[in-house]
Backbone as numpy.savetxt, mean C-alpha at the origin, in Angstrom:
# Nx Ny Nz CAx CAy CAz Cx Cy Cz
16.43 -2.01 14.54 17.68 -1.41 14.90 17.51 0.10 14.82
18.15 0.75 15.73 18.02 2.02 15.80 19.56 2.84 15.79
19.50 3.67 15.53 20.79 4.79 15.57 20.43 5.97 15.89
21.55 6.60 17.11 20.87 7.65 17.44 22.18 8.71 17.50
22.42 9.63 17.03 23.16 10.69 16.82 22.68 11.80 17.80
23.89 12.69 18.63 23.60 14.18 19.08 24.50 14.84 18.46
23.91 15.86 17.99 24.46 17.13 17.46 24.89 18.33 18.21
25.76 18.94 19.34 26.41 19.15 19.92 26.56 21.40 19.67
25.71 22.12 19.90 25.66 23.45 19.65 26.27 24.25 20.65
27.26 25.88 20.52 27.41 26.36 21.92 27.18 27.47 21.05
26.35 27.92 22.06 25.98 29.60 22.20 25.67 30.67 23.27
26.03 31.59 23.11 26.05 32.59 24.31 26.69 31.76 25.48
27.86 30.84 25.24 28.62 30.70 26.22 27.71 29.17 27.00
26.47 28.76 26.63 26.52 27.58 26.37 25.91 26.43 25.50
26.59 25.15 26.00 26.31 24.13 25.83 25.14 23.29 25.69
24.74 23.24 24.15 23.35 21.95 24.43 23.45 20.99 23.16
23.14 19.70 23.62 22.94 18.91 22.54 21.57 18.39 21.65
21.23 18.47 21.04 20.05 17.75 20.30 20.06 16.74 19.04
19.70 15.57 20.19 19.88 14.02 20.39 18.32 13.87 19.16
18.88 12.91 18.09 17.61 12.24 16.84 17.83 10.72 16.99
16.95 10.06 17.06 16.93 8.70 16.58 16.30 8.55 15.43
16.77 7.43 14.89 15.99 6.87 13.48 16.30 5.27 13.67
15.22 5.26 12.85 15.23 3.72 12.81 15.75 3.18 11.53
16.37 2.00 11.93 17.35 1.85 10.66 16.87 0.17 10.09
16.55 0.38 8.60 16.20 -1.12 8.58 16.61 -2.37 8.81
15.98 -3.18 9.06 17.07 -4.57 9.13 17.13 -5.48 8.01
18.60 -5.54 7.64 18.73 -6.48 5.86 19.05 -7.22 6.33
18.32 -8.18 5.51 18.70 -9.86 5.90 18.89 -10.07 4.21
20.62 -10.77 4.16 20.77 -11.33 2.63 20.37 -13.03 2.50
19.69 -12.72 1.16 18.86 -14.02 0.89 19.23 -14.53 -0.51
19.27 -15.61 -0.70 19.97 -16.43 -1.90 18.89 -16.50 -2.88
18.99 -16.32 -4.08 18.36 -16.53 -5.12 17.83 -17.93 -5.83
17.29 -18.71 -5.57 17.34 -19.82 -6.01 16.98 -20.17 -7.75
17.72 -21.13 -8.05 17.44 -22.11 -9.10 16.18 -21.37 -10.62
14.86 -20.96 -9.78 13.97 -20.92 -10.65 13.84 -19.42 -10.06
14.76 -18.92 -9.63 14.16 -17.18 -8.75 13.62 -17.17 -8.00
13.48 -18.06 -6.75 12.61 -18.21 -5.80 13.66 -17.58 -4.58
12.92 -17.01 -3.92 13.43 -16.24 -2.84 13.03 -16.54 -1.68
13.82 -17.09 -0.85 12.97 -17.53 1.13 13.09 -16.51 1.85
12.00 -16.04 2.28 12.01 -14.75 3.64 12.18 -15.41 4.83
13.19 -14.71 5.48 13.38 -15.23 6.71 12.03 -14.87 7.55
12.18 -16.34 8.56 10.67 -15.78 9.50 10.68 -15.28 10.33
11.61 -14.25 10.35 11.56 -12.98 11.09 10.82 -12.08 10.28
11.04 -11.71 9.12 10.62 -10.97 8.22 8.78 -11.65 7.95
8.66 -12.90 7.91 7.52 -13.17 7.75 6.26 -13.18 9.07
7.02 -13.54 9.75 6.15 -12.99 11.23 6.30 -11.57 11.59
6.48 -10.45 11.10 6.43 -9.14 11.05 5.37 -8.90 10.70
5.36 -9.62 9.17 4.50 -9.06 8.38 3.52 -9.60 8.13
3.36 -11.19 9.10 2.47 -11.49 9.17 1.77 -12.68 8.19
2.56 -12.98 7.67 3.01 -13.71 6.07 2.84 -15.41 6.51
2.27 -15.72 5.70 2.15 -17.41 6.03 1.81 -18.11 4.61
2.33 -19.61 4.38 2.45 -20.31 3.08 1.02 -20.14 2.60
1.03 -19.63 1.19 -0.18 -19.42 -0.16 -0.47 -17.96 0.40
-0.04 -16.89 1.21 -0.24 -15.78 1.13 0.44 -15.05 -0.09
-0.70 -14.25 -1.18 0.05 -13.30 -1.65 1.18 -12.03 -1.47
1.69 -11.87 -2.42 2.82 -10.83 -1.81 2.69 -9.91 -3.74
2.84 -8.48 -3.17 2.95 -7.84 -4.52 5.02 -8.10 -4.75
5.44 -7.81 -5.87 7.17 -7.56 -6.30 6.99 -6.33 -6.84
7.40 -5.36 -6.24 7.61 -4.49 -7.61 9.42 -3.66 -7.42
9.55 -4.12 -9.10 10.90 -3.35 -9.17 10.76 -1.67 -8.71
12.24 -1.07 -7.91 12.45 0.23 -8.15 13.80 0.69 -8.67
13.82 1.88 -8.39 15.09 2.40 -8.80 16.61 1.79 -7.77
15.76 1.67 -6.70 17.19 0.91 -5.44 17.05 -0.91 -5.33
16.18 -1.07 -6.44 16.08 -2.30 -5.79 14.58 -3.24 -5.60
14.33 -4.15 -5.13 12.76 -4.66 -5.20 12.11 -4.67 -3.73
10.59 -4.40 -3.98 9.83 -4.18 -2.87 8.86 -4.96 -2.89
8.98 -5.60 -1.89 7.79 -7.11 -1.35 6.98 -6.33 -0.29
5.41 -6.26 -1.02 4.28 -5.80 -0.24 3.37 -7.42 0.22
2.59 -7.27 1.28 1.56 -8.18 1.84 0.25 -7.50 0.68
-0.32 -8.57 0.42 -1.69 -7.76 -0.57 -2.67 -6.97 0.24
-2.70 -7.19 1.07 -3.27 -6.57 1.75 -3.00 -5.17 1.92
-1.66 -4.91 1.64 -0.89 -3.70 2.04 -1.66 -2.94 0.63
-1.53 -3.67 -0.28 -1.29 -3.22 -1.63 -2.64 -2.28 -1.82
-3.41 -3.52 -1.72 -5.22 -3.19 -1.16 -5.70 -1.96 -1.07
-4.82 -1.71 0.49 -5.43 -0.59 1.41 -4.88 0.59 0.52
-4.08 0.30 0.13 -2.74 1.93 -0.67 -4.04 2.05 -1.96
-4.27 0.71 -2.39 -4.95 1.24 -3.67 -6.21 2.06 -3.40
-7.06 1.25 -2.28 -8.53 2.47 -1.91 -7.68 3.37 -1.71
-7.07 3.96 -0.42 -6.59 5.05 -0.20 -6.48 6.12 -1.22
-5.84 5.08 -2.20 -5.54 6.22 -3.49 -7.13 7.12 -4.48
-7.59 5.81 -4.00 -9.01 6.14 -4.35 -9.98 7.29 -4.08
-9.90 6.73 -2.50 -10.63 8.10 -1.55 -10.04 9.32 -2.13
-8.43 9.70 -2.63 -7.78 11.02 -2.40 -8.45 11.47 -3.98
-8.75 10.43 -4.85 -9.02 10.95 -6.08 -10.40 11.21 -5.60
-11.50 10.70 -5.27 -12.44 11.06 -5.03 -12.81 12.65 -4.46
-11.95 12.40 -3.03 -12.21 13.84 -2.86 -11.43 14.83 -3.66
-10.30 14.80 -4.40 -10.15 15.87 -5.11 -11.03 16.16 -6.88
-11.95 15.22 -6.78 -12.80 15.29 -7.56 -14.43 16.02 -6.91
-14.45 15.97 -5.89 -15.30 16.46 -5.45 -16.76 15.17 -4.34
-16.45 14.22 -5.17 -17.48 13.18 -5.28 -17.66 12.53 -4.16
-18.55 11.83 -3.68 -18.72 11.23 -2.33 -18.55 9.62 -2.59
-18.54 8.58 -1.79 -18.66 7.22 -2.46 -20.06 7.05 -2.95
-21.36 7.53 -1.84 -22.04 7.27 -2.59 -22.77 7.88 -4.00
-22.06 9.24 -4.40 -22.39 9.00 -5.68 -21.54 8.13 -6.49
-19.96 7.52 -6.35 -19.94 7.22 -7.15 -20.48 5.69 -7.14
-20.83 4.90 -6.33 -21.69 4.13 -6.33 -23.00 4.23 -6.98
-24.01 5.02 -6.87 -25.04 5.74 -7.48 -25.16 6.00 -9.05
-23.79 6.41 -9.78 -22.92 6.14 -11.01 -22.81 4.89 -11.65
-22.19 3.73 -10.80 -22.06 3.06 -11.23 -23.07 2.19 -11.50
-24.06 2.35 -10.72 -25.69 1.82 -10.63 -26.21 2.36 -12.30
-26.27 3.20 -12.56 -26.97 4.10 -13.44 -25.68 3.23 -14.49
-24.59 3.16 -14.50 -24.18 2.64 -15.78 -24.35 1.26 -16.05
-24.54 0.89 -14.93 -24.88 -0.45 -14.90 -26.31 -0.66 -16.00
-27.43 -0.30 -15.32 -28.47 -0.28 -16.17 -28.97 0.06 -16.99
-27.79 1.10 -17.69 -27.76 1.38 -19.28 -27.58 0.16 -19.85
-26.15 0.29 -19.29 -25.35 -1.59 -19.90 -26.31 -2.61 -20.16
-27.41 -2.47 -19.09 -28.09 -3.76 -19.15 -28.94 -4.18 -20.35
-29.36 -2.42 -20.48 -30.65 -2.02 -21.42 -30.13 -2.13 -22.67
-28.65 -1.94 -23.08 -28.03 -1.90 -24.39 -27.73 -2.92 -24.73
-27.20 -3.55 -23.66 -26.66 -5.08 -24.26 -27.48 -6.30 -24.42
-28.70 -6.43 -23.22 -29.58 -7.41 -23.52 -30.99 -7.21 -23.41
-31.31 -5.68 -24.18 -32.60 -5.31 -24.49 -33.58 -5.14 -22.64
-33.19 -5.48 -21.57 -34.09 -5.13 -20.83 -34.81 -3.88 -20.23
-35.30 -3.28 -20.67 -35.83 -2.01 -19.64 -35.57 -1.35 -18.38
-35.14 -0.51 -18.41 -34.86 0.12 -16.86 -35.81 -0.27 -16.22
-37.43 -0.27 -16.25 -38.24 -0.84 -15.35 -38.63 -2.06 -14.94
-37.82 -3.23 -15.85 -37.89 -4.37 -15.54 -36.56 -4.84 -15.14
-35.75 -4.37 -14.71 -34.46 -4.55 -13.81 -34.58 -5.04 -12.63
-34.06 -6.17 -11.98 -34.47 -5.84 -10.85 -35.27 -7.09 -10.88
-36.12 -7.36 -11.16 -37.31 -8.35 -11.04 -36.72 -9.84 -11.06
């Protein structure tokens, strides 16, 4: 659903309008069931693409609750990743390269093997 407003200006004798659309969400009210179970309409689930044993994140906010696809959740979380990365400076592959190197400390501390026999 959309809504679209013009805002209506006169100057130097004239007339102009400047016309915004926005898109306006669509609420669909849904009944709470028995044990808190909630049915998405399959409008809402063919949007998003949603089909039975697909995960979904809940998270409370300040207006109310927000149903993510995991997938959604996923991508936001690398994303968030990459932005820490680069404002850390780091590339993936060092921190891959990192995690290699802690890895085979770990290995060496916890079950005596040698960095040079890693691997084998």
């Amino acid at each position: 659903m959309e809504k679209s407003a013009t805002q209506w200006y006169t100057t130097e004798g004239m007339t102009f309008g400047v016309s915004t659309t926005m898109a306006m969400p669509e609420r669909k009210l849904v009944r709470i069931q028995e044990k808190g179970q909630v049915t998405l309409p399959a409008e809402v689930r063919r949007k998003l693409g949603l089909k039975k044993g697909d995960l979904v994140t809940v998270e409370a906010t300040e207006d109310g609750v927000v149903i993510m696809p995991q997938e959604v959740v996923a991508m936001k979380a690398l994303n968030r990743i990459g932005e820490l990365l680069r404002e850390k400076g780091l590339t993936l592959e060092e921190l891959i390269e990192s995690g290699r190197q802690e890895r085979t400390t770990l290995i060496e501390e916890l079950y005596g093997i040698p960095k040079d026999k890693q691997g084998e």
